[in-house]
Residue, then its C-alpha position, 0 to 999 in steps of 0.5 A: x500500500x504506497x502511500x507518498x506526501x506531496x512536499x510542495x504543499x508544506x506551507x505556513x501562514x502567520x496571521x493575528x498571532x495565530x499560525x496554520x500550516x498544511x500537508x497534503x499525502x496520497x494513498x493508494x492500494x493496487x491490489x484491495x482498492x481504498x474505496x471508502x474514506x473510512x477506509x483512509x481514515x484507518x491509516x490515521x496515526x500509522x505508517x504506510x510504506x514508510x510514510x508516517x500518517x499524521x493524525x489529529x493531534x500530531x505535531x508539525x514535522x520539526x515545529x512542536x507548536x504546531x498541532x493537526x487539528x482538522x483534515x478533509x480528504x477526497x479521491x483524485x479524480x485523475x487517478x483511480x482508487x487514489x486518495x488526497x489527504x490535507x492536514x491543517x495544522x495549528x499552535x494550539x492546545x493537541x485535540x484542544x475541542x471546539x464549542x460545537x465538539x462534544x468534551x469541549x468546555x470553558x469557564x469564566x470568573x466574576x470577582x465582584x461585590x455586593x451589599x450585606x446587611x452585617x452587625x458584626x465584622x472582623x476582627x474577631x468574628x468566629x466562623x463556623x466549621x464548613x460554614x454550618x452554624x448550631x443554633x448557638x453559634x454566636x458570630x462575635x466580631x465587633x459590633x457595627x450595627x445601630x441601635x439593632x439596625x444592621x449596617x450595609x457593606x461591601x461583601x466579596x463573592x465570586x460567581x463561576x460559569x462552566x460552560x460544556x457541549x455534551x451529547x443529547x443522550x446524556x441530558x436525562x440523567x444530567x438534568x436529574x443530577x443537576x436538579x437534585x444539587x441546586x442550592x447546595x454548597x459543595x461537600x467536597x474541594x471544588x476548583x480550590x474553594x473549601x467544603x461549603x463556600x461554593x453555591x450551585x445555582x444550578x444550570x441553562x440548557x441550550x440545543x446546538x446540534x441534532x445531538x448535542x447540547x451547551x449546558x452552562x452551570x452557575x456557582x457561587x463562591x462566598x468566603x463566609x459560606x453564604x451565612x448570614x447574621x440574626x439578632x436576637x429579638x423581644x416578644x415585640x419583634x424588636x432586636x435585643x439590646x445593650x449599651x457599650x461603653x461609650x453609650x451607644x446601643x447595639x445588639x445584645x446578641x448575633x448568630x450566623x444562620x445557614x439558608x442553604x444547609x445541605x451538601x452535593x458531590x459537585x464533582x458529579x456534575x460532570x466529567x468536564x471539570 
């Protein structure tokens, strides 16, 4: 089975940053013709009649930033049973997949702020193991608030989004994993946050293919584990107070309290990060 690359059709092109170059091979078999491209494609990745076949992935001979990443391949009308194989090559990540490909996946990051109604702030504020209070646990800190009324700060959180293509066939079972883990914290290590700072807000489906799917899964990542503060409060419903030294009043008590008390696995979310 001859197998032949047309050097000639070795070229480079540089543009924006970005590099592509190609190679063009032909194959052939006289004696059980090539007569289908799955056929063609089986010789990916192996060596014909000392010629080594590329495959998607491999590197550009003598330039190891350059990767196959896309081929087309044809028959030679002029030449019977005779293929034309181009590999395009590109300096990028080998098998680095495309938003429609399924096992593609990316993610963004939003380190942002916003406003919390706190009465106590550090120093000194204890803050429960994994972020699940008892009901007697009491946040100390320094006292901030006015007369029981909480006073409004800037509190840090991130928001993450994964974003992946997966196939139509597997969004049944998807779709039960993610229901079964919105407005859970994580009950294990999750992209470097500890056990329960991180949030699942759960997950946007979207259809890109016949069979296949962009589903993009929302976090959030707070320092505090996403408690928030409670005063004790009278039979009248007004917080408890105390007078400090210097004569002005605040609440006499404040505890953490936990609005998302149980855990997921978020690792079984997907197998894409």
């Amino acid at each position: 089975m001859p197998a032949i690359e047309l050097q000639e059709t070795r070229n480079e092109s540089w543009s924006d940053g970005k590099i592509t170059a190609t190679r063009r091979f032909a194959v052939w078999n006289d004696s059980t013709p090539l007569t289908t491209a799955a056929a063609v494609r089986a010789l990916f990745g192996t060596t014909v009649d000392g010629v080594d076949i590329p495959d998607i992935g491999s590197q550009f001979p003598g330039d190891t930033a350059l990767y196959a990443k896309s081929y087309t391949l044809k028959p030679d009308i002029e030449s019977r049973y005779e293929w034309r194989v181009d590999f395009t090559y590109e300096n990028s990540e080998p098998l680095e997949k495309q938003p429609q490909e399924i096992g593609y996946s990316q993610f963004s990051v939003d380190w942002s702020v916003e406003f919390r109604d706190f009465y106590r702030v550090n120093p000194g504020m204890s803050i429960p193991q994994y972020g699940s209070p008892s009901n007697e646990a009491f946040v100390g800190g320094t006292s901030i608030d006015v007369a029981g009324e909480p006073m409004t700060v800037l509190h840090n959180l991130s928001t993450i989004e994964f974003v992946e293509t997966v196939a139509l066939s597997t969004l049944p079972d998807r779709s039960q994993l993610i229901r079964a883990a919105r407005g859970k914290r994580n009950l294990a290590e999750f992209q470097g946050a500890p056990i329960g700072q991180v949030l699942y807000r759960g997950a946007k489906a979207n259809r890109i293919g016949v069979d296949r799917v962009s589903l993009v899964h929302s976090f959030s990542q707070d320092s505090l584990y996403h408690m928030i503060q409670v005063v004790d409060k009278d039979a009248d419903g007004k917080p408890k107070l105390v007078e400090m030294p210097n004569g002005e009043k605040v609440a006499q008590s404040c505890r953490w309290r936990q609005p998302f008390p149980e855990f997921a696995n978020f690792n079984l979310l997907s197998e894409n990060f």
